[in-house]
N, C-alpha and C positions, 0 to 999 in steps of 0.2 A: 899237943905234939903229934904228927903226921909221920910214918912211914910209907915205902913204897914197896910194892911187889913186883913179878915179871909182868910184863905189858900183857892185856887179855887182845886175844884178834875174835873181836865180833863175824856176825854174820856179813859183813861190808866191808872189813877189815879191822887193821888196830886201829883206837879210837882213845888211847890213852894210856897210862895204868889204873890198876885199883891196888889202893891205898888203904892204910890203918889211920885212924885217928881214936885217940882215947877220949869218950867223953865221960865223966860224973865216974871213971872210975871200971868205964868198960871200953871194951876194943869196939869198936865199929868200923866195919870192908865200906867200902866206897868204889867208885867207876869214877876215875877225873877225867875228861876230855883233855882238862887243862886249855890253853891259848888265850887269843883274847876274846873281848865282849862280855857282855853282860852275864851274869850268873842262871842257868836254869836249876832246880832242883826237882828233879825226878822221882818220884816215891811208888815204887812197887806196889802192887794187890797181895794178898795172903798167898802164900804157898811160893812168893816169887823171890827173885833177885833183882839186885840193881843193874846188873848186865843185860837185863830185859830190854834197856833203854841203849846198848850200845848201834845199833843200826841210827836211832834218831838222834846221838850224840855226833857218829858221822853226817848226819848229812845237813846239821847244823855247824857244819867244823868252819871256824874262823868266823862264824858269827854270834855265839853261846858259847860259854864252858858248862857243858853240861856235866853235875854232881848226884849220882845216884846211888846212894847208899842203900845198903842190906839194911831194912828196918828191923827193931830187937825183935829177938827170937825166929831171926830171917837170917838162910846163908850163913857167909862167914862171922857174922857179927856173934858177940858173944850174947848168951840168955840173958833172959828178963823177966821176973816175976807180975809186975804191972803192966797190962797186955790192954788197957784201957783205951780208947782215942783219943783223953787226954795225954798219957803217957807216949804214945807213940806221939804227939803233935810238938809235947815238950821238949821231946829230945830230937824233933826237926829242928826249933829253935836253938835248942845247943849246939845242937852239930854244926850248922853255920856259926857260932860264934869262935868255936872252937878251931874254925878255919879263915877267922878272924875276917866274916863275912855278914855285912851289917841287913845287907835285905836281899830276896833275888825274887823272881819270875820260879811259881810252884806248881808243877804239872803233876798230876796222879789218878792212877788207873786204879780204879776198882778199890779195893780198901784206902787205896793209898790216893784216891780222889778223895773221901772219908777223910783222910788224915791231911790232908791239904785246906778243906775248908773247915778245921779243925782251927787248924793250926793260925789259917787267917783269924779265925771268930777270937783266939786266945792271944794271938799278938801280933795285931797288925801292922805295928808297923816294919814286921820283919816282910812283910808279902806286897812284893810290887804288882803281881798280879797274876790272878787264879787261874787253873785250866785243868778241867775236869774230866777225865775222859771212862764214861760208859761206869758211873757211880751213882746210886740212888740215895735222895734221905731220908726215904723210906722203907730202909733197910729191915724191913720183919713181913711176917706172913698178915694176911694174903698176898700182899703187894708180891714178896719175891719168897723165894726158898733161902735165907739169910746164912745155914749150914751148910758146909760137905762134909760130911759124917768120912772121917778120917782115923778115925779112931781102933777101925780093925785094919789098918795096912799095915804093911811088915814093918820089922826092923832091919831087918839086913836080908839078899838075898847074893844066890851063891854070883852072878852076873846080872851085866845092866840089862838085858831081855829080860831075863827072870822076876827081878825088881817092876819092870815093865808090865810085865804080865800079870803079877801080884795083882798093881792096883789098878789096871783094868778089870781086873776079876770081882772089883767090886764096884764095878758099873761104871766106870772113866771109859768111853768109848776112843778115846787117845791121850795117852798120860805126859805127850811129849810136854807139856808147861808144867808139869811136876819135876820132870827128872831133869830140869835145869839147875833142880837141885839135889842132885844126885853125887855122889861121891864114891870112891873106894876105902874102904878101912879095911884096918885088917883082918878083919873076920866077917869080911864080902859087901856089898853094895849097899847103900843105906841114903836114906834122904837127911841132907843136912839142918833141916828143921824136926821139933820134936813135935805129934802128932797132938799129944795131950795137950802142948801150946798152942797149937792151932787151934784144937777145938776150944780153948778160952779163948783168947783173943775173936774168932771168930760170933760167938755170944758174946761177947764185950763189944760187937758191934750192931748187934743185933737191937736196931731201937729207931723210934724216929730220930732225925738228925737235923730236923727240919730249923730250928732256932739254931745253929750253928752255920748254915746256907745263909742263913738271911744276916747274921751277924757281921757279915764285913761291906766295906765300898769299894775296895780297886776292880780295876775293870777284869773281868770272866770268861772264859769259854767254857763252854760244858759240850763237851762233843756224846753223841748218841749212837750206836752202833744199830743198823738197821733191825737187825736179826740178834739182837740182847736179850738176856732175860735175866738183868740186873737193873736194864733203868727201859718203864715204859713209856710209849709217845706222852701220854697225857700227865705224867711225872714230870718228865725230860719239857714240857712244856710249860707246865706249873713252875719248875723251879726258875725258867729263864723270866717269865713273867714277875714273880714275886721279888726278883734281886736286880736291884738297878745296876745297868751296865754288863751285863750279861748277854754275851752270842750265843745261839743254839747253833749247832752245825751235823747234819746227821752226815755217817757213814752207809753210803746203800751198797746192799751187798754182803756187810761186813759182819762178826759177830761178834762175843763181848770181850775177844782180843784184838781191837781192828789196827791196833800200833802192829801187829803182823798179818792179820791181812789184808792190809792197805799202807804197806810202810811208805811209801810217800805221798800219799794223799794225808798220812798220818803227820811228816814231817811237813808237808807245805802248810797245813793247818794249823801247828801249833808256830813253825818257824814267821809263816805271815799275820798270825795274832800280835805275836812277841815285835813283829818287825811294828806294825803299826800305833804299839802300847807305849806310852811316855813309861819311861824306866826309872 
């Protein structure tokens, strides 16, 4: 069962509402474009929301409904003790059933690229087709720094500056993709993810991921951000090499957010994958 909220006006405009659905017994927020075409499901990196994706739901409008939900212990969705990438991948697969949605086109950034070739490796026949954007499965040291040590940022601050200013104080040179999820409560500003979930989930990703990449067949993009320092060239080139049907597409310029800093090279690239991919 689906509820609905007030419409959210993205950075491009409204692009939908976002929506509750109950799945196994919890709330999960959602982003519907709603309309027609084919289904995309968008899945957030740690620390995000599914609103992340409202700019790329607009400017696939009328050709995708793009669904992106708050993964657990993300946003408004409610906690979750199993912070696993099985766990997160399982309850991709719910969530689409719950929305009585048998397979779609699975796009994810950063953890939520992680949880997208998860999810294909665990059940493929829900994944018409992967798209990976600026995610390694090489997720541990040396290769990348796998942590953000999250773990001394506030709990509440008296304003959103101040909140701001917190967690750059512990070395965020700009916190604006944290304080998207940012809220007021009553007793002052607060991030609506919990810190000590982050940091599990976060080591709960922390591992090669490499037998999960190679575990599926429908067709792939793994997009690469020029200036990343989650997935490098010669990663980002192994992994296209090793999985049949797999495009490499780098972003020049860009860094390991480039769905904003390149929002339409971001949307022509996933919208002209998805345009060419049997469904």
């Amino acid at each position: 069962m689906s509820t609905s909220s007030a419409g959210w006006a993205g950075p491009l405009g409204a692009v939908g509402e976002e929506r509750f659905v109950t799945v196994d017994g919890r709330r999960i927020a959602y982003l519907d474009s709603a309309g027609p075409g084919p289904v995309l499901l968008a899945l957030h990196g740690h620390f995000g929301r599914g609103r992340i994706f409202a700019p790329l739901a607009r400017a696939l409008a009328g050709r995708y409904r793009v669904l992106a939900p708050d993964q657990r212990a993300h946003g408004l969705s409610d906690p979750a003790d199993d912070l696993t990438p099985a766990a997160y991948a399982d309850e991709a697969a719910r969530f689409l059933s719950a929305l009585g949605i048998d397979s779609a086109a699975v796009l994810g950034h950063s953890m939520g690229g992680a949880v997208a070739f998860v999810l294909a490796a665990r059940h493929p026949e829900r994944v018409d087709a992967l798209l990976v954007a600026d995610m390694t499965v090489l997720n541990r040291q040396p290769e990348v720094q796998p942590v953000l040590d999250c773990s001394g940022w506030p709990r509440r601050a008296p304003t959103l500056a101040a909140l701001r200013s917190a967690i750059e104080a512990h070395g965020i040179p700009d916190a604006s993709y944290f304080l998207d999820s940012a809220a007021e409560f009553d007793d002052g500003w607060g991030l609506l993810f919990d810190t000590d979930a982050m940091m599990a989930s976060q080591h709960a990703f922390a591992a090669d991921l490499s037998a999960h990449w190679t575990a599926s067949r429908c067709p792939a993009l793994l997009m690469r951000a020029e200036h990343s320092f989650m997935l490098t060239p010669h990663t980002a080139r192994t992994m296209a090499a090793r999985r049949p049907r797999t495009e490499l597409r780098e972003f020049p310029g860009c860094g390991h957010w480039l769905y904003e800093d390149d929002p339409e090279g971001f949307a022509e690239a996933v919208g002209g994958f998805l345009d060419r991919t049997p469904g």
